[in-house]
C-alpha positions in Angstrom: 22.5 -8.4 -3.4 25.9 -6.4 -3.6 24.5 -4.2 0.0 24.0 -7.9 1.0 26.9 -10.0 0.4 29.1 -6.6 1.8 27.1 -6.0 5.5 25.8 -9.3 5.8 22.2 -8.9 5.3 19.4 -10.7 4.0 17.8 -10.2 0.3 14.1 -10.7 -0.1 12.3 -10.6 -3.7 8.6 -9.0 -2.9 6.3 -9.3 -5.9 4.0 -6.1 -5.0 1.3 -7.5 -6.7 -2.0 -6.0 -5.0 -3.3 -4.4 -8.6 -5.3 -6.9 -10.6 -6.6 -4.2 -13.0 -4.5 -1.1 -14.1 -1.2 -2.8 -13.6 -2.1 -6.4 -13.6 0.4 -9.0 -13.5 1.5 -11.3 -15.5 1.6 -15.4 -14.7 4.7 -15.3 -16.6 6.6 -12.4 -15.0 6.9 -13.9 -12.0 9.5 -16.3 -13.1 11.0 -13.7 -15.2 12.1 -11.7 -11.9 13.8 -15.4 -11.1 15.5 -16.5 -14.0 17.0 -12.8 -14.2 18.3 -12.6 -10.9 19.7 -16.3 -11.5 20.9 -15.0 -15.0 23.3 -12.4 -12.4 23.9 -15.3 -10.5 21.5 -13.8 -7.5 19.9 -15.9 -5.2 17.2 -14.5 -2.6 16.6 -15.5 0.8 13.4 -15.5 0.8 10.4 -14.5 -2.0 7.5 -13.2 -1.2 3.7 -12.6 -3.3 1.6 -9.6 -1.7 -1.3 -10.9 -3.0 -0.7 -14.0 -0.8 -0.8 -11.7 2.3 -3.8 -9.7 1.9 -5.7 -10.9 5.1 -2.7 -9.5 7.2 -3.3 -5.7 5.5 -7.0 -6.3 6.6 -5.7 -6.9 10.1 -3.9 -3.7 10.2 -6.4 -1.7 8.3 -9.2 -2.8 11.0 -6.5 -1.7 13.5 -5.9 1.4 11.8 -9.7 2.2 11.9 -9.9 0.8 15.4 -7.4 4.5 16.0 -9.4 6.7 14.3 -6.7 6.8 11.8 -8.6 5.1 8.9 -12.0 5.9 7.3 -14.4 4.5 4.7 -15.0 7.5 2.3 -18.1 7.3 0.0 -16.8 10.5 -2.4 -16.2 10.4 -5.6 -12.8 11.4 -7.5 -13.7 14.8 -8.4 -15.6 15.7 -5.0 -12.7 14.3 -2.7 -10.2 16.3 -5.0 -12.3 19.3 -5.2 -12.7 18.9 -1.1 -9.0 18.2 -0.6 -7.5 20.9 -3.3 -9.6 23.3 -0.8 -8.0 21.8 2.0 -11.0 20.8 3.4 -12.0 17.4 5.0 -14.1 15.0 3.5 -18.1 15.1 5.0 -16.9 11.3 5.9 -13.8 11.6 7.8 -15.3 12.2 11.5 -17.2 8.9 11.2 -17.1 7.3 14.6 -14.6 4.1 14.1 -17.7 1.5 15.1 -19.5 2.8 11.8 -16.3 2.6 9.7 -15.7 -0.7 10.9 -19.2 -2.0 10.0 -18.3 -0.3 6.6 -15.2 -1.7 6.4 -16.7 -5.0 7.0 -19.2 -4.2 4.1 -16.6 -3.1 1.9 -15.0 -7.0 2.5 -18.3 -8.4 2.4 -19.1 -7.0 -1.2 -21.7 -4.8 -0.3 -20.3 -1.9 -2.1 -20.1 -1.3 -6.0 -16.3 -0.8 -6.9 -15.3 2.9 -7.2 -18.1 3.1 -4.5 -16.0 3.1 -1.3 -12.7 3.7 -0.2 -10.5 3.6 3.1 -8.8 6.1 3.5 -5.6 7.1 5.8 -6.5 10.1 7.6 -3.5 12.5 7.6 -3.0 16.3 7.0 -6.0 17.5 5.5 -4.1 21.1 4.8 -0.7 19.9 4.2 1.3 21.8 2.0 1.6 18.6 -0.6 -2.0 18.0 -1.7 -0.6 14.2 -2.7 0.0 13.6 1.6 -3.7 14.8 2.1 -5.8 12.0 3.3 -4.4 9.1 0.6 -6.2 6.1 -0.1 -5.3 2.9 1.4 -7.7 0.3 0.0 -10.5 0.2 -3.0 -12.9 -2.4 -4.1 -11.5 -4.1 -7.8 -14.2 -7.2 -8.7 -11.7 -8.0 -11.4 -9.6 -11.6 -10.6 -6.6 -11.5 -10.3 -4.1 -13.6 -12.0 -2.7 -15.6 -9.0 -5.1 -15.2 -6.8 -8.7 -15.1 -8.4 -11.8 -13.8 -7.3 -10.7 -14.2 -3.5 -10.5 -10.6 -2.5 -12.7 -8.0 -3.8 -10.5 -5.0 -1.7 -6.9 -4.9 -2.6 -4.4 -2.6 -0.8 -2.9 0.6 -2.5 1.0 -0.1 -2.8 1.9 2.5 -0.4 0.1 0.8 2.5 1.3 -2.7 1.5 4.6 -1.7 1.1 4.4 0.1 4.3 3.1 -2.9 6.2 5.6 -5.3 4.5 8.9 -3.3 5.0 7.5 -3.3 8.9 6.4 -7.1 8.6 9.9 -8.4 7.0 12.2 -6.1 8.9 13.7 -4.2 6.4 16.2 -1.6 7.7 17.2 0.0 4.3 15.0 1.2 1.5 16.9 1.9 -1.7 14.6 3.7 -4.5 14.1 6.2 -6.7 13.4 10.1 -6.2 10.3 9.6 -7.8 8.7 8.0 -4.8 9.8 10.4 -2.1 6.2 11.1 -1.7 5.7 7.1 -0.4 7.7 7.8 2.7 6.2 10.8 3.6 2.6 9.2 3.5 3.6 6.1 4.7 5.2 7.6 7.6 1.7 8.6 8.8 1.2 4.8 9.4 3.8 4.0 11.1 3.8 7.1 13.9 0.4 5.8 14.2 1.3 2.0 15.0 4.5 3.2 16.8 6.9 1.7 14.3 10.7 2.8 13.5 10.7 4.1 9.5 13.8 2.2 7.6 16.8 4.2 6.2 15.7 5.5 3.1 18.5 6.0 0.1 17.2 7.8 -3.2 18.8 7.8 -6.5 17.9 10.5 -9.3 16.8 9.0 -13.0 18.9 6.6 -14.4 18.9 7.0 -18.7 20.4 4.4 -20.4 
């Protein structure tokens, strides 16, 4: 709000909500977020609910996969991190992009158990930071979610929504911790790929209070 009110900008609230399972949400939090930032005397522009805008990640995912630069992986955890602390590609990854996007249809369509299937953002299957390898995009939780419901069965990974909604809401400045340097250096995969500027990064170190 301070960056803001000095360059004359424009401060969007984003509720990152796309995990109805290991961090679910909470109905309640929501207006949490609201009553603190009007507690600070904060008023955003404009707020926004990820999982509102899920259709528009399967847009770019089928995109994505349209490139090549996306692919439905059937591996396990421990045989994709076996593969990729190897350095070696998933038996998956070469799937034509017709057959991934019939999978990726199949994945929407429920045909797939969840932990069955995942899409995956093809990348640098020997780079030196086994985290950048290959990174998963999109998995299959049948768990509602608390806004949303049983509507989507495939929920994004926050690395790819946030990717697609800095893009989406032209943001030009991306203020966040050290922590998630890694974010910007997998999520800069997508956006070489689509042909999109990254936004100004700024990263602070822990803050203990």
């Amino acid at each position: 709000d301070a960056y803001v009110k000095r360059y004359g900008g424009k401060f969007i609230l984003r509720f990152d909500d796309t995990d109805p399972s290991t961090k679910r949400p909470l109905l309640e939090a929501y207006g949490w977020y609201i009553a603190d930032l009007k507690w600070l005397g904060v008023e955003p522009d404009e707020v926004i609910y990820a999982s509102d805008r899920v259709e528009s990640y399967y847009e770019y995912a089928r995109e994505l996969i349209e490139l090549g630069k996306a692919y439905v992986c059937f591996c396990t955890q421990e045989e994709f991190k076996r593969l990729k602390d190897a350095k070696k590609p998933c038996p998956h990854r070469d799937t034509p992009s017709r057959l991934n996007l019939d999978r990726w249809e199949m994945m929407l369509d429920g045909e797939y158990p969840d932990k069955a299937a995942v899409l995956r953002i093809k990348t640098d299957i020997t780079h030196k930071d086994p985290a950048i390898r290959d990174w998963v995009a999109f998995r299959i939780v049948r768990e509602p979610h608390p806004r949303v419901g049983s509507r989507y069965i495939v929920w994004p990974m926050l690395d790819f929504e946030s990717a697609i909604e800095d893009h989406v809401l032209g943001i030009t400045h991306i203020i966040r911790g050290k922590d998630l340097i890694d974010s910007e250096r997998r999520q800069r995969f997508i956006y070489d790929y689509l042909g999109w500027e990254y936004p100004v990064t700024i990263h602070w170190g822990r803050i203990k209070i």
